[in-house]
VMD Tcl script that draws the C-alpha trace (Angstrom):
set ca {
  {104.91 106.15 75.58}
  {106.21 103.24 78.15}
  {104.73 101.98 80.90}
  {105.54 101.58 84.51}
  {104.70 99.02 86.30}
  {105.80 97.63 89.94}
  {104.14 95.22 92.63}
  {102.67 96.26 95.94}
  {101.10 94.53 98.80}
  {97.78 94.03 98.45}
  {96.73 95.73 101.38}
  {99.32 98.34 100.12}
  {97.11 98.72 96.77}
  {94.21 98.68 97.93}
  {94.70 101.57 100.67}
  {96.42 103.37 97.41}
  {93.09 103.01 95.61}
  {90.95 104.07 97.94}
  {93.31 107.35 99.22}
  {93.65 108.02 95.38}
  {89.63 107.84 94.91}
  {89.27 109.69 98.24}
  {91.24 113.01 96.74}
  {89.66 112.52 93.44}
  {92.38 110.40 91.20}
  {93.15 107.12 90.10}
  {95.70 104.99 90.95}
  {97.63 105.73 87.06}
  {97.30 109.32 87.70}
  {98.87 109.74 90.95}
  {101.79 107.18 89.57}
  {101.91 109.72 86.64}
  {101.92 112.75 88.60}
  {105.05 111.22 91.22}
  {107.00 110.54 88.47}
  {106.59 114.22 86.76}
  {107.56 115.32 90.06}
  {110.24 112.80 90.79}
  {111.84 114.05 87.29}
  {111.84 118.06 88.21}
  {113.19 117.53 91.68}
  {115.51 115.02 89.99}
  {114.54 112.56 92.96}
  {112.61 112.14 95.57}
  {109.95 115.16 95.93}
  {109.61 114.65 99.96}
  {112.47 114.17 102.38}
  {114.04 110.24 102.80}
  {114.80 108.77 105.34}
  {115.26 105.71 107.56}
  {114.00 105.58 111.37}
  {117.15 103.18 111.65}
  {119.31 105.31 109.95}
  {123.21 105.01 111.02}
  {124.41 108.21 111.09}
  {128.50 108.72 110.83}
  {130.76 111.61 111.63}
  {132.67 113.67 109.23}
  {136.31 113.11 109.79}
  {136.74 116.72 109.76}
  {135.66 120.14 109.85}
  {136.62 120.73 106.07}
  {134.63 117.69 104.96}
  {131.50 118.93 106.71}
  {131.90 122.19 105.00}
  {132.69 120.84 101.66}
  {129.67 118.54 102.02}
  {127.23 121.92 102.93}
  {128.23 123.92 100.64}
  {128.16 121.20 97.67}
  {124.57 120.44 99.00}
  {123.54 124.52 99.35}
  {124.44 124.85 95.74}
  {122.44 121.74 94.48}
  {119.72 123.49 96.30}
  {120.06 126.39 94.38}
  {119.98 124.98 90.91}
}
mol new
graphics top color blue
foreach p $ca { graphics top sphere $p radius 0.5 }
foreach p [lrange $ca 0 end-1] q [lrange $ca 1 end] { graphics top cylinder $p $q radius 0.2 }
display resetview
């Protein structure tokens, strides 16, 4: 087995201790239980995104397409 480790805040940390403890985890369990989940979405399990996100145009019509239907059939797998 490997570890995973990372640094936080320590305000961050300690809010993530006490949320864990408050829906009856720990801290290791919760990491353990995003990364299963990161794994079988095969990324993020939650939407991401950026309140400052730049947002750019397709070029064209046939790019748009192209890019919804490659991301409808990533959905489906």
């Amino acid at each position: 087995m490997k570890q995973a480790v990372t640094r936080v805040e320590d305000k961050e940390y300690d809010l993530f201790q006490e949320t864990a403890a408050n829906i009856g985890t720990t801290t290791a369990d919760a990491l353990r239980m995003f990364i299963y989940a990161f794994n079988d979405y095969h990324g993020f399990p939650y939407p991401v995104q950026s309140r400052r996100m730049k947002v750019e145009p397709f070029e064209t019509e046939k790019e748009a397409t192209d890019f919804a239907t490659d991301l409808a059939m990533e959905m489906m797998e």
